[in-house]
C-alpha positions in Angstrom: -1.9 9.9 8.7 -5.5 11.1 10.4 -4.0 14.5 9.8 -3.0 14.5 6.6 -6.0 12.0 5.3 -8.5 14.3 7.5 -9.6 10.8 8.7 -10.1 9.2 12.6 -8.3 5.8 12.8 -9.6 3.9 15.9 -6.4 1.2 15.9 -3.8 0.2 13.3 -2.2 -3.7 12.8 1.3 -3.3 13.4 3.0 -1.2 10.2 5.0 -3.9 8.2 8.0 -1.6 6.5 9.5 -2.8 3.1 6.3 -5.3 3.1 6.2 -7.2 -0.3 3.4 -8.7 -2.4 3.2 -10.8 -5.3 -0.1 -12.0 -6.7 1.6 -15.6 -8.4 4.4 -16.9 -9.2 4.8 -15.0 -12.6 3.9 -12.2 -11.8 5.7 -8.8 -11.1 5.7 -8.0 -7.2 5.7 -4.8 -5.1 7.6 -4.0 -2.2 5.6 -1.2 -0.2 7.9 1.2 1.8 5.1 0.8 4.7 1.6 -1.1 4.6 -0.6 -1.3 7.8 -4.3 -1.5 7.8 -7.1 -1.0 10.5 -10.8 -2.7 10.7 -12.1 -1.4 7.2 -9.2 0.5 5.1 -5.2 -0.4 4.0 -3.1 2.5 4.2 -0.1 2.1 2.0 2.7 4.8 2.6 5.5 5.4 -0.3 8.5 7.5 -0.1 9.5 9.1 -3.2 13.2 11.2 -2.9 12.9 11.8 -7.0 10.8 12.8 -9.0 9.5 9.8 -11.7 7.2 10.5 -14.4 6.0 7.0 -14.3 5.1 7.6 -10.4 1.1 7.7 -11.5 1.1 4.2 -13.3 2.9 2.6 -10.3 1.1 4.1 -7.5 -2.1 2.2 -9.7 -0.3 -0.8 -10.1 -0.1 -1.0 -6.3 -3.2 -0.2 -5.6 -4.3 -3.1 -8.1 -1.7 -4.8 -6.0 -3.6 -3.9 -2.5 -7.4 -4.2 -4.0 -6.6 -8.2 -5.4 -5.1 -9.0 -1.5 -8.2 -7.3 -0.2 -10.3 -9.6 -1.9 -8.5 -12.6 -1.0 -9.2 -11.8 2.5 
């Protein structure tokens, strides 16, 4: 990741693979293929084998997914 981001990351929490989220009860979830985070920044890592047009509004839905856990926190 610090190569491809161009980034230093001092120490990772243990990478949770196929980690999933769901903000209530009715609402649609996310299962992320790998989600780890360090002191200040959550790293989300997908795996795409196809290419899917509707890639772009899922990859914000996550993040809307990632920033609403953020704040819980």
């Amino acid at each position: 990741m610090e190569i491809l981001l161009h980034i230093k990351i001092e120490k990772l929490s243990p990478p949770k693979s196929e980690w999933a989220m769901q903000e209530s009860i009715g609402s649609k979830g996310v299962r992320f293929d790998v989600y780890t985070r360090d002191d200040n920044r959550i790293f989300d890592i997908e795996i795409q084998t196809t290419i899917n047009a509707n890639l772009p509004r899922r990859a914000r839905y996550y993040q809307s997914m990632i920033d609403t856990d953020s704040r819980a926190r």
